[in-house]
VOBA-1610 file (N, C-alpha, C; in pm, whole numbers, padded with zeros to 5 digits, always signed):
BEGIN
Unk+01942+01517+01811Unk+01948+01466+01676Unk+01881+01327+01668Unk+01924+01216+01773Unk+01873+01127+01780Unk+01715+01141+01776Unk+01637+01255+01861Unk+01507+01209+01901Unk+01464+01238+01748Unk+01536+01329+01702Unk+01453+01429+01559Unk+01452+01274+01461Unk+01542+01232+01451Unk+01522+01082+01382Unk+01446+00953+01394Unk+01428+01027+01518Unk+01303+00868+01531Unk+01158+00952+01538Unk+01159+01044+01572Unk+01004+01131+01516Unk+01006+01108+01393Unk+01101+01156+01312Unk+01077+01099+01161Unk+01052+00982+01117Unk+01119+00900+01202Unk+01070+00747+01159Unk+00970+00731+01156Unk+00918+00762+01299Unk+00768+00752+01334Unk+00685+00791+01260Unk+00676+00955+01170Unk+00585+00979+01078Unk+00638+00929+00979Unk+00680+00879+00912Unk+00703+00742+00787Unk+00605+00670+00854Unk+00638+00611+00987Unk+00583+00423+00959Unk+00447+00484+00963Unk+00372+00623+01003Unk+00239+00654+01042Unk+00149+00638+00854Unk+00249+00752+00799Unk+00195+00804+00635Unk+00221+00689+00550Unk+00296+00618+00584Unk+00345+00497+00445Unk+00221+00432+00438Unk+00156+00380+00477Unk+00066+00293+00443Unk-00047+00373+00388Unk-00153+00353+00333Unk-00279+00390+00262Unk-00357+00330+00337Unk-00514+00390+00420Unk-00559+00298+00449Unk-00637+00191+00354Unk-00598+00054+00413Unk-00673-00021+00327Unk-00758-00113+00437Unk-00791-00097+00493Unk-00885-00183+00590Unk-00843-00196+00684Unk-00840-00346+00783Unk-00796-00372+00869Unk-00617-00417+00801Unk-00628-00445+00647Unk-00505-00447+00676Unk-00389-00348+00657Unk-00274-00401+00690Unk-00162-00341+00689Unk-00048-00377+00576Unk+00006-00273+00499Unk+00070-00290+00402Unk+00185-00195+00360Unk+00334-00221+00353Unk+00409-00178+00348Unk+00522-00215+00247Unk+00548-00093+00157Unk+00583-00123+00031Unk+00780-00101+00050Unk+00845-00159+00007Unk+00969-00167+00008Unk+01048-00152-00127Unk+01019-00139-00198Unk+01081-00125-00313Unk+01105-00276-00427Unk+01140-00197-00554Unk+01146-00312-00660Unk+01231-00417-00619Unk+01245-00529-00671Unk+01314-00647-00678Unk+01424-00652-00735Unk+01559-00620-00665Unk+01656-00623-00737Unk+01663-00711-00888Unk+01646-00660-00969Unk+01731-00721-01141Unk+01563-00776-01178Unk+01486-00737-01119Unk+01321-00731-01173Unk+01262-00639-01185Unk+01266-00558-01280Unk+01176-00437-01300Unk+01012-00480-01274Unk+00993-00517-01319Unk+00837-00531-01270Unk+00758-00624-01156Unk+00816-00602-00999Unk+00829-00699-00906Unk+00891-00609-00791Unk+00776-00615-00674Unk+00861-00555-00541Unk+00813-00603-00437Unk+00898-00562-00297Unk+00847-00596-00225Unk+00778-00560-00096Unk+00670-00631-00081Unk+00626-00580+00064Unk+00609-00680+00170Unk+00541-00597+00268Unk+00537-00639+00405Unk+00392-00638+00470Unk+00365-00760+00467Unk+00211-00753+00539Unk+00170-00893+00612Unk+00142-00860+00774Unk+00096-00929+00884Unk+00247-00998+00918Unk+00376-00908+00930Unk+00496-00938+00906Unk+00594-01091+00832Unk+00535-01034+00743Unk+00594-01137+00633Unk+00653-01050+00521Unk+00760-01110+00449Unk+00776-01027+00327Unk+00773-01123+00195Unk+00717-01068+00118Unk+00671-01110+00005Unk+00719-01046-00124Unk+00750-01111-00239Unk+00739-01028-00396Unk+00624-01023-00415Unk+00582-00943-00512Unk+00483-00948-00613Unk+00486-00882-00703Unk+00445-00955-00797Unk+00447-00863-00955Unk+00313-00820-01015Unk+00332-00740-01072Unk+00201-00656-01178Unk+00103-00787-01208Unk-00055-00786-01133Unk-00117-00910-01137Unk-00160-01035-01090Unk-00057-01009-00972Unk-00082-01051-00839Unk-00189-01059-00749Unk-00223-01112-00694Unk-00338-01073-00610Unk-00271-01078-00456Unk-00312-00962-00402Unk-00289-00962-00215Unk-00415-00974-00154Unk-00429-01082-00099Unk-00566-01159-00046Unk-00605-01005+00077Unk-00747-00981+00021Unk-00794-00855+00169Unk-00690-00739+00116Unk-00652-00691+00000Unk-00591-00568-00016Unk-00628-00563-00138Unk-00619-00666-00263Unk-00641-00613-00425Unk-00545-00682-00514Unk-00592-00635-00628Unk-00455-00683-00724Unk-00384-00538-00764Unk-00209-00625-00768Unk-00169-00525-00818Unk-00160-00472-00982Unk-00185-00360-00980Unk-00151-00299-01112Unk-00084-00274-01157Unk+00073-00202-01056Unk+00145-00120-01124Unk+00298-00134-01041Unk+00400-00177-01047Unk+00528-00137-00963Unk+00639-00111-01035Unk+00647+00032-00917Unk+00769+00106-00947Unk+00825+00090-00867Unk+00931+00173-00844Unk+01041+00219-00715Unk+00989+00281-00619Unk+00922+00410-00692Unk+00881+00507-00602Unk+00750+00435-00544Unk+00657+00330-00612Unk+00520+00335-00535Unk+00488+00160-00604Unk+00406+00125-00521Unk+00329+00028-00544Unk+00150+00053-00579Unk+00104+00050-00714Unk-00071+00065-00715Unk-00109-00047-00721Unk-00213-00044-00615Unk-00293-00180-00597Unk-00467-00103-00612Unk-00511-00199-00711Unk-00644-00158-00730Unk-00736-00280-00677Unk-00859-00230-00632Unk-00955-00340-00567Unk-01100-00312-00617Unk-01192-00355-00657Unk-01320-00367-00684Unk-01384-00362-00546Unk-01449-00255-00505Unk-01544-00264-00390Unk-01685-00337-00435Unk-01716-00445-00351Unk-01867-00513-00301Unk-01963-00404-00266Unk-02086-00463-00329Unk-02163-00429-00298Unk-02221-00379-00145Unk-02168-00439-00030Unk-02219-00418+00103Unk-02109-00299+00122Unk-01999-00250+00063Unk-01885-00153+00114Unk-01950-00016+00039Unk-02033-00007-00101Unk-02070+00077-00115Unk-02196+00098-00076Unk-02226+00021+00014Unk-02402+00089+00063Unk-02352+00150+00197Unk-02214+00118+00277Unk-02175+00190+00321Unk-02113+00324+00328Unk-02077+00375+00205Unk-02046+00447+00146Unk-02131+00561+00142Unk-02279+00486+00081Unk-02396+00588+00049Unk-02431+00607+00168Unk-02426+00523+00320Unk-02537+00540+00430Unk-02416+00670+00469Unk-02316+00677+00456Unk-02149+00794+00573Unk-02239+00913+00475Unk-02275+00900+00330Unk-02300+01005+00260Unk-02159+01068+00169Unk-02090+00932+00156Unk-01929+00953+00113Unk-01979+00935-00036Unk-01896+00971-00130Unk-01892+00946-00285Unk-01855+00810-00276Unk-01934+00732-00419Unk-01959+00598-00413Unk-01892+00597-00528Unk-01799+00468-00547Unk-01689+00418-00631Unk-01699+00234-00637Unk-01676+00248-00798Unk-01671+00091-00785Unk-01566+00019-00784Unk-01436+00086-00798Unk-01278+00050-00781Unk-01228+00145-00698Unk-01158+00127-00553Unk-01040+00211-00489Unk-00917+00123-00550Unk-00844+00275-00577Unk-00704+00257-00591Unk-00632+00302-00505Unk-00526+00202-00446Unk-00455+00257-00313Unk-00311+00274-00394Unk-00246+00379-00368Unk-00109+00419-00387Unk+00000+00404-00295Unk+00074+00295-00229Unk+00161+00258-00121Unk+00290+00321-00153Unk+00346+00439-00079Unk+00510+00475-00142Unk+00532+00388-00087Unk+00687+00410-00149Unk+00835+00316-00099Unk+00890+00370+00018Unk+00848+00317+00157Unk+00897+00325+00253Unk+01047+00347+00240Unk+01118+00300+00190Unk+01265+00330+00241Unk+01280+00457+00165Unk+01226+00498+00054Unk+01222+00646+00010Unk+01203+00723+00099Unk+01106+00723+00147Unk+01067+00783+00260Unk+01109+00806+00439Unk+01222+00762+00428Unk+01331+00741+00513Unk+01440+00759+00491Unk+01425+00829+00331Unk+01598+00876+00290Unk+01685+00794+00233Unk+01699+00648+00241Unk+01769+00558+00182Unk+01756+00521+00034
//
């Protein structure tokens, strides 16, 4: 039982994140008695942020719920010529969708 629970952990801490670059970002849920405000976890620190925010090397946020954090980013010019050289579809905003880790762990 024990091992089956930490395999699960393990695929949480693997799927929770979106890739967003080199960094790392992990969404925790709203801000108690702040609907529009949650928190995460990145380069182990924890932080609020609210709708408008900016996360330096990840985006601004757009949108927080419970279930998810959307953070939208404007890609540069040098990220979509990379884009065109992979032969990947070229976009001038990624939107990353971060669930709520502790959702995702059952709590």
């Amino acid at each position: 039982m024990k091992r089956m629970r930490l395999l699960t952990l393990a695929a949480v801490a693997l799927l929770a994140a979106p890739p967003l670059g080199a960094q790392e970002l992990h969404y925790w849920g709203q801000v108690t008695g702040a609907e529009k405000r949650g928190w995460i976890e990145r380069q182990g620190q924890h932080v609020d942020v609210g709708e408008g925010d900016e996360i330096p090397g990840v985006g601004i946020v757009q949108e927080v719920r419970d279930e998810v954090l959307v953070v939208r980013r404007t890609l540069t010019d040098d990220e979509k010529q990379r884009l065109r050289v992979q032969g990947l579809e070229v976009v001038d905003v990624k939107v990353s969708i971060v669930p709520n880790l502790w959702r995702r762990v059952g709590r």
